[in-house]
PALUM-232700 format. One line per 3 residues: number of its first residue (from 1); their letters; for each residue x, y, z of N, C-alpha, C. Coordinates in pm, whole numbers, plus 50000, padded with zeros to 5 digits. Layout:
<nodes>
NUM> A> X,Y,Z,X,Y,Z,X,Y,Z ~ ...;
</nodes>
This chain:
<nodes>
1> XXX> 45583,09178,14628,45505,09294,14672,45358,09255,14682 ~ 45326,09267,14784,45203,09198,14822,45094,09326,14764 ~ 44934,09325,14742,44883,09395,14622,44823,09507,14714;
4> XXX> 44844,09475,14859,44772,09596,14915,44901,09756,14933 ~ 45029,09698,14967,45116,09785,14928,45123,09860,14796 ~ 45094,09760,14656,45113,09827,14558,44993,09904,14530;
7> XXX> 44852,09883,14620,44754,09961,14604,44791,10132,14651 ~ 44843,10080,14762,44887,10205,14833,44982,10318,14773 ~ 45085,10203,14701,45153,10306,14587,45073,10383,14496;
10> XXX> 45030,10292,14427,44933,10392,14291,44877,10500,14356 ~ 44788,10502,14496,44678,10607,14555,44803,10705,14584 ~ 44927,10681,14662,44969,10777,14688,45053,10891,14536;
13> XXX> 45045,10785,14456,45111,10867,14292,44986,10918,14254 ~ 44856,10842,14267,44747,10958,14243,44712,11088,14314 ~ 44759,11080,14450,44763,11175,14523,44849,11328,14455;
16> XXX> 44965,11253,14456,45077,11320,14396,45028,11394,14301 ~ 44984,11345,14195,44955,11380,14042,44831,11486,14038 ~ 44746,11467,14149,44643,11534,14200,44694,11671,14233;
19> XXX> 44774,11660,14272,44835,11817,14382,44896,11901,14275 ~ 44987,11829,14214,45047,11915,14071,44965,11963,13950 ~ 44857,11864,13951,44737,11937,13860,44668,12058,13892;
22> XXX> 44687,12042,14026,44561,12147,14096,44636,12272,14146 ~ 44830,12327,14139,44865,12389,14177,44898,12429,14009 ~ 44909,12322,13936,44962,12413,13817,44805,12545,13745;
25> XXX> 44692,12411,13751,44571,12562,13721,44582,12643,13812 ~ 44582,12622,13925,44521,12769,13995,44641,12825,13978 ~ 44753,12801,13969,44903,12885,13907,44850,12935,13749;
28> XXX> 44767,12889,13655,44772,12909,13529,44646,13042,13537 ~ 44521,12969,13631,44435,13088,13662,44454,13263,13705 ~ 44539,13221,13779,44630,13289,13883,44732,13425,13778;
31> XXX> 44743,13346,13697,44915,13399,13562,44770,13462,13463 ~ 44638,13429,13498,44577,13467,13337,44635,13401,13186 ~ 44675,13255,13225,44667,13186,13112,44578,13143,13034;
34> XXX> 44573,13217,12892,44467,13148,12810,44528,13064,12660 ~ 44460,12931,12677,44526,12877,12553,44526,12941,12384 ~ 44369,13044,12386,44402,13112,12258,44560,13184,12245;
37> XXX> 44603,13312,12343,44654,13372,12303,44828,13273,12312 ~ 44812,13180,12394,44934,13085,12392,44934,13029,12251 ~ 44831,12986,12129,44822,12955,12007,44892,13032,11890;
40> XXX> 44777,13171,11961,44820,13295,11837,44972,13310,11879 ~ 45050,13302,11921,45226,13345,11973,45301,13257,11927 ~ 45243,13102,11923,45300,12985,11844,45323,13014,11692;
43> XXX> 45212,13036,11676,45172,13136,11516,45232,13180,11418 ~ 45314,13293,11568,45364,13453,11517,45497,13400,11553 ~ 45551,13286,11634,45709,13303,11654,45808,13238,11525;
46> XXX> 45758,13177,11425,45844,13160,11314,45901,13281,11246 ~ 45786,13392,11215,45778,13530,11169,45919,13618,11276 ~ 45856,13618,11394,45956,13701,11530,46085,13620,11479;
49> XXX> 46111,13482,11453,46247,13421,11499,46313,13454,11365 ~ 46270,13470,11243,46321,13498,11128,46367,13666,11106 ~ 46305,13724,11189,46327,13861,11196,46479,13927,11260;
52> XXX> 46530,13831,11289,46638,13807,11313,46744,13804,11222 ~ 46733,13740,11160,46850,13716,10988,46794,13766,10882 ~ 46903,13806,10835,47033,13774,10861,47085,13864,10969;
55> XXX> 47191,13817,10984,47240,13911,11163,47329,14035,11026 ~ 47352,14157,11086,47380,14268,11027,47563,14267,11063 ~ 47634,14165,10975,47736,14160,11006,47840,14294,11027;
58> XXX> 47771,14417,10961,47867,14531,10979,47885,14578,11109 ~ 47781,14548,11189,47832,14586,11293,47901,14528,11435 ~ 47965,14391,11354,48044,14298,11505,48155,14378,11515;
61> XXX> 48205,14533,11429,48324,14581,11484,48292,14711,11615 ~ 48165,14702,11623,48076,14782,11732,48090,14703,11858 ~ 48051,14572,11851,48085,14474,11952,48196,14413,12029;
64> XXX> 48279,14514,11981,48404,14479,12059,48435,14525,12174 ~ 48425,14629,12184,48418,14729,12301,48320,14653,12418 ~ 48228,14661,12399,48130,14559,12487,48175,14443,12495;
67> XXX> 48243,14385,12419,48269,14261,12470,48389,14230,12565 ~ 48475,14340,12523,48595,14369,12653,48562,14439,12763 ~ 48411,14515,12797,48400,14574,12914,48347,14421,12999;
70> XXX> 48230,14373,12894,48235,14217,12972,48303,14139,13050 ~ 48391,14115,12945,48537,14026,13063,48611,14162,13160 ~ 48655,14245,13128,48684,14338,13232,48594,14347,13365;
73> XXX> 48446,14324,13319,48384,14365,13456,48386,14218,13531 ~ 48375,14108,13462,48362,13955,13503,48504,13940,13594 ~ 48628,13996,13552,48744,13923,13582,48765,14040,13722;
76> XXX> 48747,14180,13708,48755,14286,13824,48662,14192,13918 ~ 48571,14151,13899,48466,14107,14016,48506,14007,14065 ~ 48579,13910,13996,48624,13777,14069,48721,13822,14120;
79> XXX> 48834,13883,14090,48949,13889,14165,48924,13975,14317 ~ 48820,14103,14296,48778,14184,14395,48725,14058,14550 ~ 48624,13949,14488,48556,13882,14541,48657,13774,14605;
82> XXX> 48732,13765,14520,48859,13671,14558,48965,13696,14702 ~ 48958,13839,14690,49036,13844,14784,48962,13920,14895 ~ 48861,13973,14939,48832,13963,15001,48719,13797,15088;
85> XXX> 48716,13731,14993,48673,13606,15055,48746,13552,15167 ~ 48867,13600,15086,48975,13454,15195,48972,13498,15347 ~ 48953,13655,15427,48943,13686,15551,48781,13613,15608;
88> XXX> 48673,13592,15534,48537,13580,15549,48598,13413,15525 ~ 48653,13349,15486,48663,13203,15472,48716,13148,15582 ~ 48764,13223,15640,48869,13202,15772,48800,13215,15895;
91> XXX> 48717,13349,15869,48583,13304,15985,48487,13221,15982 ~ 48478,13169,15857,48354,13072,15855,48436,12921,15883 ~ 48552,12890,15933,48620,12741,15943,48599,12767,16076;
94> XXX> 48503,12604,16124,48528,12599,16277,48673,12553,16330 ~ 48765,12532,16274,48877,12465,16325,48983,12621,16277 ~ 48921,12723,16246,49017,12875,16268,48937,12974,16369;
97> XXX> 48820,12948,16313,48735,13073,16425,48668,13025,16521 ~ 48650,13138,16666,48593,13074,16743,48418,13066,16710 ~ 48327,12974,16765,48217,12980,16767,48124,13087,16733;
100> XXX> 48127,13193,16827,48077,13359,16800,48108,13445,16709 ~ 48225,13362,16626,48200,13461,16499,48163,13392,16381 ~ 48201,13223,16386,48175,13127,16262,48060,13131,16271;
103> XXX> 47969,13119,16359,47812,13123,16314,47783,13217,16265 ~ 47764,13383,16268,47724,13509,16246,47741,13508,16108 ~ 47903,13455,16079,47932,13461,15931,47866,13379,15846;
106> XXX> 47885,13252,15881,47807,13126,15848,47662,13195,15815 ~ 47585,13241,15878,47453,13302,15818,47472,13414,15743 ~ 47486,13507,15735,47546,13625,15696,47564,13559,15514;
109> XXX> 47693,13484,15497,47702,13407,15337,47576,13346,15346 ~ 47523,13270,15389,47366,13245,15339,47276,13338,15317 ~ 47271,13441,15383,47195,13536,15350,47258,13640,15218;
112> XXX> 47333,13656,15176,47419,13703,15092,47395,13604,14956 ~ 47391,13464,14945,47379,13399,14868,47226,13377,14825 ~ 47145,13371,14887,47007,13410,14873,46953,13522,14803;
115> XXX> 47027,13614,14811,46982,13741,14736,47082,13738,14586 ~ 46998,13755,14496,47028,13762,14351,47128,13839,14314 ~ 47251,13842,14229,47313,13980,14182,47211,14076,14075;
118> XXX> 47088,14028,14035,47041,14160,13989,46934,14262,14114 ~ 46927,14186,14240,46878,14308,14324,47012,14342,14367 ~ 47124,14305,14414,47197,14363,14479,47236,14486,14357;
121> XXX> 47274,14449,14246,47290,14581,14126,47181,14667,14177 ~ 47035,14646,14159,46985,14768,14252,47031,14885,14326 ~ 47074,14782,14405,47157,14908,14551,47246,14949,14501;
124> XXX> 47330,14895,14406,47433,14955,14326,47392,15085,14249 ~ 47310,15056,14177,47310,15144,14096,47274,15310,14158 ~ 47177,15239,14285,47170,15391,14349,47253,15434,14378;
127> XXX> 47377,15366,14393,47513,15448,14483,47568,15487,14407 ~ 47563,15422,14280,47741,15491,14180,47644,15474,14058 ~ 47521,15518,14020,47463,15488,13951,47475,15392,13845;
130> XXX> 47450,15419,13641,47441,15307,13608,47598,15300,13541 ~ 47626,15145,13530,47760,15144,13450,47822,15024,13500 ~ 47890,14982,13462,48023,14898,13508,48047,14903,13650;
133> XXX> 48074,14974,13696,48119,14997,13878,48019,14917,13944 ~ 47880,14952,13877,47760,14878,13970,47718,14737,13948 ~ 47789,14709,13844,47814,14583,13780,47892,14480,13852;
136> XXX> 48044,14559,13914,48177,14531,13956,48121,14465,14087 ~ 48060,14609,14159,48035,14547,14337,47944,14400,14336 ~ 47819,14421,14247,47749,14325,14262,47808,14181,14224;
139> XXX> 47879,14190,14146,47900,14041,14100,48017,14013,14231 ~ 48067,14076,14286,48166,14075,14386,48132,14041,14506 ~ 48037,14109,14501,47970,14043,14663,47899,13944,14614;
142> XXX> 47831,13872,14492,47810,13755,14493,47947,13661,14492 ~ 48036,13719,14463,48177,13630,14472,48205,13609,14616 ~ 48240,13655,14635,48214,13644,14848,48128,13562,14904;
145> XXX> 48003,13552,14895,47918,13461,14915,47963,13306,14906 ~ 47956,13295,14739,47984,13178,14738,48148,13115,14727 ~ 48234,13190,14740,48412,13168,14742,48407,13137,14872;
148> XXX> 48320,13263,14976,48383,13232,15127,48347,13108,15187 ~ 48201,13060,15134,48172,12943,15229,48192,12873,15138 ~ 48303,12839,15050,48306,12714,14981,48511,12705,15022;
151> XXX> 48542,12828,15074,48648,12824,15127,48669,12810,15258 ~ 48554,12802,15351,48546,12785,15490,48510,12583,15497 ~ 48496,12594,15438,48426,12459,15363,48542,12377,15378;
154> XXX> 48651,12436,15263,48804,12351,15226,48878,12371,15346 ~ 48847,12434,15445,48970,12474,15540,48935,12390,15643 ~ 48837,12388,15622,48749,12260,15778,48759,12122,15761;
157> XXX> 48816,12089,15612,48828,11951,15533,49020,11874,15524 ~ 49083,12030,15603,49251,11989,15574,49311,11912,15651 ~ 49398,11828,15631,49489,11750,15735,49513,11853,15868;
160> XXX> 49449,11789,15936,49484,11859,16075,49668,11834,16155 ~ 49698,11709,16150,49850,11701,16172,49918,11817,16060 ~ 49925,11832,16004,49947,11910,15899,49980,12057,15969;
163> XXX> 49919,12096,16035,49842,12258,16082,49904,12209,16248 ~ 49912,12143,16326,49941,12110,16418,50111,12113,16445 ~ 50155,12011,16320,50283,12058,16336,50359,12182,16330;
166> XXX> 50293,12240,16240,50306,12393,16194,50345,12498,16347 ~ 50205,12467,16404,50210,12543,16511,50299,12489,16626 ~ 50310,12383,16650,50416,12297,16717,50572,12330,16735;
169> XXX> 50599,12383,16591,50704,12430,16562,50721,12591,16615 ~ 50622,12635,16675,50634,12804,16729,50605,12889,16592 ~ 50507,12860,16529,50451,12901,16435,50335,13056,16488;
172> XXX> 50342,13161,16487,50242,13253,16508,50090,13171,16448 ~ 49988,13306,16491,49878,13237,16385,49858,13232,16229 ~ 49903,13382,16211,49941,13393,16033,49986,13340,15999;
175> XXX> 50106,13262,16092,50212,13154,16005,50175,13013,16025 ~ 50098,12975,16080,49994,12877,16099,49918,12865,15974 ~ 49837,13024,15931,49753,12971,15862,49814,13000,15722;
178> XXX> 49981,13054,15708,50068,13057,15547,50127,12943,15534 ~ 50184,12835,15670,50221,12768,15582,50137,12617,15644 ~ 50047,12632,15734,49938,12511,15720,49870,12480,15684;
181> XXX> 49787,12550,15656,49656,12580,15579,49642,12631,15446 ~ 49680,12746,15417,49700,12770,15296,49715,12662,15162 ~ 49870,12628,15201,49919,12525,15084,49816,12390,15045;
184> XXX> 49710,12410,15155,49611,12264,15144,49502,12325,15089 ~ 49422,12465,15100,49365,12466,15037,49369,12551,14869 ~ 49480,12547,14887,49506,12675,14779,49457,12606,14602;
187> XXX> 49502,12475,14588,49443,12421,14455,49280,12410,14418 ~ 49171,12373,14576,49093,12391,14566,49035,12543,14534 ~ 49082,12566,14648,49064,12789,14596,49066,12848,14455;
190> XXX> 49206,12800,14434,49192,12823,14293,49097,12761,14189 ~ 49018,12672,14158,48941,12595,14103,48765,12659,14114 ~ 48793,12689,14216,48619,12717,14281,48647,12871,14224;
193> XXX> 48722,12902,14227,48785,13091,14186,48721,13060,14043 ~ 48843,12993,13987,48770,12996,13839,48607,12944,13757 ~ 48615,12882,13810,48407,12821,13853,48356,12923,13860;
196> XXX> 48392,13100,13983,48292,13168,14001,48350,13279,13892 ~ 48416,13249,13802,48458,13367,13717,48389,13330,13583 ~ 48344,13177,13566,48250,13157,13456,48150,13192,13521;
199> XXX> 48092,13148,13632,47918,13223,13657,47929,13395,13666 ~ 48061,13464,13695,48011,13581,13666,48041,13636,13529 ~ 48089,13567,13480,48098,13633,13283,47936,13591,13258;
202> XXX> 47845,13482,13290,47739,13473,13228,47640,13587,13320 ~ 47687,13610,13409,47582,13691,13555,47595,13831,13439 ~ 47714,13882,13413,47786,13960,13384,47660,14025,13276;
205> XXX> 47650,13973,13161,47540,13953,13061,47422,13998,13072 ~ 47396,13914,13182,47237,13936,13237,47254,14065,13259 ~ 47319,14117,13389,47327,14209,13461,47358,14341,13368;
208> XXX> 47423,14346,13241,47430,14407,13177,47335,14481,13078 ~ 47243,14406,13081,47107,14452,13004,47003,14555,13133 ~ 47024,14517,13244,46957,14594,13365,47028,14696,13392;
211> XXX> 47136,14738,13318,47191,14883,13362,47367,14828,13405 ~ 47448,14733,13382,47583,14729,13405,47681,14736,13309 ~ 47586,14795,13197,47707,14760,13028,47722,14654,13015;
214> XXX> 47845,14673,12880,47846,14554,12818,47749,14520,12728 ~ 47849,14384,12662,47752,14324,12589,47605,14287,12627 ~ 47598,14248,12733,47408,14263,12786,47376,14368,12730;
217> XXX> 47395,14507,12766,47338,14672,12722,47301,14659,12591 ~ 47434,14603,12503,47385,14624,12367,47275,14534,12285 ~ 47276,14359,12363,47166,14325,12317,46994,14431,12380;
220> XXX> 46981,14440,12445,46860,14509,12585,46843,14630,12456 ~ 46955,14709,12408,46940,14849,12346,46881,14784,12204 ~ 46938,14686,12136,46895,14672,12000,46748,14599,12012;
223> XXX> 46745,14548,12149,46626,14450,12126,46505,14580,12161 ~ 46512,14671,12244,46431,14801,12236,46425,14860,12097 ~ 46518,14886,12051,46515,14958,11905,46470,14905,11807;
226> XXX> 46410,14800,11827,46379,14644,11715,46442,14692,11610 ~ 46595,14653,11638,46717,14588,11550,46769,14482,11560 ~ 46656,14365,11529,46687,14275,11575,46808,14211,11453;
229> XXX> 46827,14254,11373,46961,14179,11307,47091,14185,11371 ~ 47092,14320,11437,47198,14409,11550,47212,14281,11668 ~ 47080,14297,11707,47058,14214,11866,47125,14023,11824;
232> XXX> 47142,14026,11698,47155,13846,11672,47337,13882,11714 ~ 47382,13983,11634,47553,13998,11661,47578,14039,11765 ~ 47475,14118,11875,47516,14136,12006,47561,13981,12051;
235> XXX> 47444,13873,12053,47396,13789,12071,47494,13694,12080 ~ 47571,13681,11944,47664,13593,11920,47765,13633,11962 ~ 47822,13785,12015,47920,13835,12072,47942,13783,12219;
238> XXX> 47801,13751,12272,47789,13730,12423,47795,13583,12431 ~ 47758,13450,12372,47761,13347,12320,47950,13304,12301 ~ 48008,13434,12242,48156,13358,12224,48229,13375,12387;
241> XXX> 48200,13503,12443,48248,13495,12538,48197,13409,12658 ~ 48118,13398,12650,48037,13238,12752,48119,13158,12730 ~ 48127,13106,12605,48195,12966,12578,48343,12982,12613;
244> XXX> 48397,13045,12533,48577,13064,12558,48572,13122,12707 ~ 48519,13160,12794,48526,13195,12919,48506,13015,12983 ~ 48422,12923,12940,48389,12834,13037,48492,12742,12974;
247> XXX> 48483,12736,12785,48621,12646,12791,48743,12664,12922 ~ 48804,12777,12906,48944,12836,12973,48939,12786,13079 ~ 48818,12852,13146,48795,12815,13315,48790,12666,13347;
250> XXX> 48707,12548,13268,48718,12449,13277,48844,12374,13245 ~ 48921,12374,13180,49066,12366,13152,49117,12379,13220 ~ 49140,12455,13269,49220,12482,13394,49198,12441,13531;
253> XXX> 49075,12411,13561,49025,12353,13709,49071,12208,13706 ~ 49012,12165,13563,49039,12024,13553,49196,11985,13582 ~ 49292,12065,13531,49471,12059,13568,49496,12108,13715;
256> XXX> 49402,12193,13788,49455,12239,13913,49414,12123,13972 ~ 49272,12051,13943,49230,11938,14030,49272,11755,13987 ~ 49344,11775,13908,49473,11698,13875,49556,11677,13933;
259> XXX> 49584,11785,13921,49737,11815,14012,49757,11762,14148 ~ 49587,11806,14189,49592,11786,14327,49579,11617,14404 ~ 49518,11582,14263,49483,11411,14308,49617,11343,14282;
</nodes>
């Protein structure tokens, strides 16, 4: 490396280093960051984090209920999202739909995936106000989003002889796409299904403290009421179902995508 190149490197990493300095202050200016009160909070968070314990074990038999509207609303939303994906997956494969409708859709899930499930709960909540239901749609139409174009995805990726013979044989189109298509993408489907049923048990959570129930509600309610011994067993209520939701789900993808190799 001859020394005028490596000059050029360093200036352009100084460059670099320059730009991130100068976007993070005027970002820090910008936020009203001051290092006192960032000190005094350092301070005070041993005090806040201890305020916590012991967690108020009498009441994890309160947490049950919330913790089954959780998976109830997580598992209604995937399956809701599930099946309406697969008609929206079918328009988004260029090798099922024609041109004029795979594009429309094709943007449409991008634009759908772009928007958060806690604004779409928004619109929810105005319609069927607060609760579970508004919980249900939103995580559902984020299931759609990302099921359909990750299923338009698998259908555009299948053995084409496969689907050819099918139809060869005087196959309709439905029966084209039950017994050509389908059977090829169905292990993937299933896999990416269960993938979006762990992101909506954790969505689920979130979304639950903004007005969808559940265990979210009850941490959001105790952490308003500063009960925070309450809010540690909400806490750990929402914590078991994360985990045993992503164990399960991961378990199982890993054997469907086994299977398939």
């Amino acid at each position: 490396m001859t020394a005028y190149s490596a000059s050029r490197r360093l200036l352009r990493r100084a460059a670099i280093g320059a730009i991130v300095v100068t976007l993070f202050l005027a970002a820090a200016l910008r936020c009203d960051v001051r290092p006192e009160i960032f000190r005094q909070g350092l301070g005070q968070g041993p005090n806040f984090i201890a305020s916590f314990f012991p967690p108020l074990w009498s009441a994890a038999g309160e947490m049950v209920t919330p913790v089954l509207i959780t998976i109830v609303l997580a598992t209604s939303a995937t399956l809701l999202g599930l099946f309406l994906s697969f008609p929206v997956g079918l328009a988004a494969a260029s090798n099922v739909a024609p041109a004029w409708l795979r594009q429309p859709v094709r943007v449409l899930l991008g634009v759908e995936r772009a928007v958060p499930e806690t604004i779409l709960l928004l619109f929810f909540v105005v319609a069927f106000g607060l609760g579970p239901l508004a919980g249900v749609f939103s995580l559902a139409l984020g299931s759609i989003g990302m099921l359909g174009k990750l299923l338009g995805d698998a259908m555009e990726e299948v053995d084409p002889a496969v689907v050819d013979s099918v139809r060869a044989a005087g196959a309709t189109f439905w029966q084209t796409i039950r017994y050509g298509l389908l059977p090829q993408v169905l292990p993937a489907l299933a896999a990416h299904t269960l993938f979006r049923f762990d992101v909506n048990v954790r969505n689920s959570v979130v979304l639950g403290a903004i007005g969808a129930g559940g265990i979210g509600e009850e941490i959001a309610h105790s952490m308003g009421m500063i009960q925070y011994e309450r809010a540690t067993i909400a806490v750990l209520g929402s914590l078991l179902v994360i985990y045993t939701a992503e164990a399960v789900s991961g378990r199982l993808r890993r054997r469907l995508l086994g299977a398939e190799a």
